[in-house]
C-alpha positions in Angstrom: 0.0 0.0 0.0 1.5 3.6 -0.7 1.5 5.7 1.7 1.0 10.0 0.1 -2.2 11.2 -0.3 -3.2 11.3 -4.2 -5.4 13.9 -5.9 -8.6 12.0 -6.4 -10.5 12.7 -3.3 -10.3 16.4 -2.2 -12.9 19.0 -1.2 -13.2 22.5 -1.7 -13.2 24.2 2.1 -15.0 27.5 2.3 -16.0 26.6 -2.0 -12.2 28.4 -2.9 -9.4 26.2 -1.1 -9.1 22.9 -2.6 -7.5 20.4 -0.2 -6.7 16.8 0.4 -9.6 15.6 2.6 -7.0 13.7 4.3 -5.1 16.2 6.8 -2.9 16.5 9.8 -3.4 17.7 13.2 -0.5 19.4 14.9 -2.2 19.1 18.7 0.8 16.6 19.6 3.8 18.9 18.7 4.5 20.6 22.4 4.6 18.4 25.6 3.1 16.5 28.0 -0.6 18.1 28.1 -0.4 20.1 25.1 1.9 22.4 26.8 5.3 23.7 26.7 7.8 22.8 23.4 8.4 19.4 22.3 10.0 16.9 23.9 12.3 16.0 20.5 11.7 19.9 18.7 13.8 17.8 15.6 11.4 15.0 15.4 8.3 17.8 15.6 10.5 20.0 12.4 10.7 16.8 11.4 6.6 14.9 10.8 6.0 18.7 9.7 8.1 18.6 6.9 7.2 14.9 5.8 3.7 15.6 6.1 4.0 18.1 3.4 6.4 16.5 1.3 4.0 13.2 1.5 1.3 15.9 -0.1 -0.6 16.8 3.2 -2.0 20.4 2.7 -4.3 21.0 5.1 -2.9 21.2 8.6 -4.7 22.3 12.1 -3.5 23.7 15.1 -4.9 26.1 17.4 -3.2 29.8 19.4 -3.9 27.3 22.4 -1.4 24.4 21.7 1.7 25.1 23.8 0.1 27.3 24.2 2.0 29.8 20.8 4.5 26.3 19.9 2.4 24.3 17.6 2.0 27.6 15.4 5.5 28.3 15.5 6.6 25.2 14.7 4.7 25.2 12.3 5.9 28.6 10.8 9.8 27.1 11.5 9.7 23.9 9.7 7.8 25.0 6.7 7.7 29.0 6.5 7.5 29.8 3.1 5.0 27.9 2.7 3.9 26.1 -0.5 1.3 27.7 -2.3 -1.0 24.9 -1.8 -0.8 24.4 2.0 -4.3 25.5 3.7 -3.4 26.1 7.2 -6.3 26.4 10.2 -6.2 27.8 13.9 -8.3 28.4 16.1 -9.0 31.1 19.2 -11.5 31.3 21.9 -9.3 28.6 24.5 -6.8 29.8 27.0 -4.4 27.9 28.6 -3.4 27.9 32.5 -1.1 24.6 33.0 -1.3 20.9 31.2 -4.3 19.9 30.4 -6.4 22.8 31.8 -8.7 24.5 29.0 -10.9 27.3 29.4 -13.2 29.6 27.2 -12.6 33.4 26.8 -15.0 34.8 23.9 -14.5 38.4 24.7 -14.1 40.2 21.1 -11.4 42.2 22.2 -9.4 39.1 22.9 -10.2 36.9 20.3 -8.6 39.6 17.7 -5.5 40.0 19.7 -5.1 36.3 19.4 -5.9 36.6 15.4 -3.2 39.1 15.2 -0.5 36.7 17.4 -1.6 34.0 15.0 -0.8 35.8 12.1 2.6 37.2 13.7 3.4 33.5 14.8 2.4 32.0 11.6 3.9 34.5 9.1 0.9 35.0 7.1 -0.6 38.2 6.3 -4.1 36.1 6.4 -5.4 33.3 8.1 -6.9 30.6 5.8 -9.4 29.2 8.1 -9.7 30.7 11.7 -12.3 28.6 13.8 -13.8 29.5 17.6 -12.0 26.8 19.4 -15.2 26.9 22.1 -18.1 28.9 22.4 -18.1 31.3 25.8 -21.3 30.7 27.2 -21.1 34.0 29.1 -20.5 36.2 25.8 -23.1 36.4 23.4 -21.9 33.7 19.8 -22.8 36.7 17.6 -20.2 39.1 19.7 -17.8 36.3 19.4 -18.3 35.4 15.5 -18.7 39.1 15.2 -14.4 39.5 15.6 -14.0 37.1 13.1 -16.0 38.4 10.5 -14.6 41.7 11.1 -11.1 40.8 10.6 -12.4 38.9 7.6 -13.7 42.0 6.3 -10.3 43.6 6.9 -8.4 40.6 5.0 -6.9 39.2 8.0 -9.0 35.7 7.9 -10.1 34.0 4.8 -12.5 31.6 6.2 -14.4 30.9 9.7 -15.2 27.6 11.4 -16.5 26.9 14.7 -15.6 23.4 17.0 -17.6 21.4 19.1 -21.0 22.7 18.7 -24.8 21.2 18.5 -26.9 21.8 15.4 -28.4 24.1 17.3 -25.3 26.1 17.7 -24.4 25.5 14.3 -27.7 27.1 13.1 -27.3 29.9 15.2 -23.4 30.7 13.7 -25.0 30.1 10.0 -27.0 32.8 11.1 -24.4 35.5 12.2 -21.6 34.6 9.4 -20.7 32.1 6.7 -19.3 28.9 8.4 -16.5 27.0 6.2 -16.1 23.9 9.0 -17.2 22.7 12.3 -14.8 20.6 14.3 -16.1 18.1 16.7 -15.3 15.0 18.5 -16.0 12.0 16.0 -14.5 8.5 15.2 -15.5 4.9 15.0 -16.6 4.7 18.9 -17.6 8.0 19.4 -20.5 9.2 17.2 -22.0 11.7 19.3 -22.1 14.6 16.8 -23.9 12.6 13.9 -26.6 14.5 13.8 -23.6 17.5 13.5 -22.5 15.8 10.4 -25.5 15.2 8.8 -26.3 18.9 8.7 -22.9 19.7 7.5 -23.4 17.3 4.6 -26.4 18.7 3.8 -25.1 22.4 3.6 -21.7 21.3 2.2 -19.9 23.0 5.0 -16.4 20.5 6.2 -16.5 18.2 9.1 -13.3 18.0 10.8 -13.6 14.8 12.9 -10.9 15.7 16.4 -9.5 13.0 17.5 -9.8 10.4 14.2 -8.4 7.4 15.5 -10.1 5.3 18.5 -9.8 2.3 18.2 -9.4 1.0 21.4 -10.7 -2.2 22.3 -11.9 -2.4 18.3 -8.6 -3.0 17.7 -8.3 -6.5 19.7 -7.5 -9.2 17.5 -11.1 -11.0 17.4 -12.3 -7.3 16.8 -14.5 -6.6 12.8 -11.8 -3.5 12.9 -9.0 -5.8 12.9 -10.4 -8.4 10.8 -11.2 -5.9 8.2 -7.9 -4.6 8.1 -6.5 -8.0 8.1 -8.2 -8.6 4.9 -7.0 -5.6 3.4 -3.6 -6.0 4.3 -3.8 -2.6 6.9 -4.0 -1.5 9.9 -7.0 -0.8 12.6 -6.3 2.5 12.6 -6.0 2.8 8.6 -9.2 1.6 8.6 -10.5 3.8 11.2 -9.4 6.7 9.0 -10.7 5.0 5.9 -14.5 4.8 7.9 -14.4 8.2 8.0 -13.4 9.3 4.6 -16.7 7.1 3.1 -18.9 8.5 5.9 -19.2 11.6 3.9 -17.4 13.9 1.4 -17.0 16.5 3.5 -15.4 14.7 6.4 -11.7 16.0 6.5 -10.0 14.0 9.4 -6.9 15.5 10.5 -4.6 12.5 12.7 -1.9 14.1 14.6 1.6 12.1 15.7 5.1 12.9 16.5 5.8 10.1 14.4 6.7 10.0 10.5 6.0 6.5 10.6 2.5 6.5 11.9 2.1 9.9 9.6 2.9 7.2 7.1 1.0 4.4 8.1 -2.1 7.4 8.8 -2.1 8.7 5.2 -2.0 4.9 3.7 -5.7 5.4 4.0 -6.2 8.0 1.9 -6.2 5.1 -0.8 -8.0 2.1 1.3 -11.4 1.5 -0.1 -14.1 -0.2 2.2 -16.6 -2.3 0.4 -20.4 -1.9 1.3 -20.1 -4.8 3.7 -17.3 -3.4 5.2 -18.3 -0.2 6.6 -21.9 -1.8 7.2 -20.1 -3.6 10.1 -17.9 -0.8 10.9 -21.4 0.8 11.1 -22.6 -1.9 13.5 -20.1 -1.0 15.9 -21.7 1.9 17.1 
């Protein structure tokens, strides 16, 4: 099995920026807790680099991861960047030690953090800039509001929001255009269905966070492993592969450290699950 992306299944984010539907996630650059730098900075220049050279151009990250090191990495191992690569951030999460996430919505500082996005990234304008969380205590149209302001002044391209209900979504169709919606979605986790669902019916991308969970699917005796015994892959290959046939406007974006796994992750770009196959994927639910 090769292991680059190929051309014949992309998707047009925002309707102008044609990408690989296949993507990567730079969450796992900094340390432990998605904070601080890298443990091997190398190895982080490093699964950037491959990534694009393997034809990823779509990559996430977020003001949030390091918090300011994922972006700068970013910039550092790739800065100029091809004329191809669509990168996305996001703003509206602040960071106060490992692991500890919390909301901030206030206009004022969600275009600071647009500006140190642009200053860290090197780009005069942000591709696609998403609200990393809605702040319950400011009102979404205040929020979206920023966004479509600096859009207005060229700074953002594009505007996406994560981990929202339909509801939500409804409501930020209402205040602004909406290029994506990122939310937690995989092969045990289907939560945000109904999300998708909507998405594919207004062609707006679904960026499924955290792709690959296999888990306990993954067991030997498991359909996930059988499956991707009989296709000479890998469980997660074929987790990734799920999500791709779900829907054409599912753009999953695995993150590793790893160039290996970044191979082994973009081998299913070209897996193709039969009827029956994604029928007991399906099942799993």
């Amino acid at each position: 099995m090769t292991t680059s992306t190929t051309a014949r299944d992309t998707f047009d984010l925002g309707g102008d920026l044609t990408v690989h539907r296949l993507g990567y996630g730079a969450m796992q650059l900094p340390g432990p807790g998605v904070w601080g730098e890298p443990v091997d900075r190398d190895a982080a220049l490093a699964v950037l680099r491959a990534a694009v050279e393997l034809g990823v151009d779509f990559i996430d990250t977020a003001d949030s991861y390091g918090p300011l090191v994922s972006e700068q990495l970013i910039a550092e191992a790739l800065h100029p960047y091809p004329a191809s690569l669509v990168v996305g951030t996001k703003a509206g999460l602040t960071r106060q030690g490992p692991g500890i996430w919390t909301p901030v919505g206030h206009p004022a500082y969600l275009r600071q953090q647009v500006e140190l996005s642009l200053r860290h990234l090197r780009v005069e304008r942000i591709d696609l800039i998403q609200l990393h969380r809605i702040d319950p205590g400011v009102p979404l149209a205040d929020q979206l509001g920023a966004f479509a302001e600096l859009r207005e002044e060229g700074k953002v391209r594009h505007i996406g929001v994560s981990e929202v209900s339909v509801e939500e979504l409804r409501a930020a169709q209402q205040i602004t255009p909406i290029a994506s919606v990122q939310n937690l979605y995989n092969l045990t986790n289907r939560q945000s269905q109904d999300v998708l669902d909507h998405a594919t019916a207004e062609g707006i991308a679904f960026i499924p966070w955290f792709p690959i969970a296999t888990g306990d699917l993954a067991r030997p005796d498991s359909p996930v492993a059988a499956i991707a015994a009989e296709l000479d892959a890998t469980p997660s290959q074929v987790a990734l592969a799920w999500l791709l046939q779900k829907s054409p406007v599912v753009l999953p974006i695995p993150g590793t450290k790893s160039v290996d796994h970044l191979r082994e992750n973009l081998g299913a770009a070209q897996l193709t699950l039969s009827e029956a196959d994604m029928a007991r994927l399906d099942g799993l639910a």
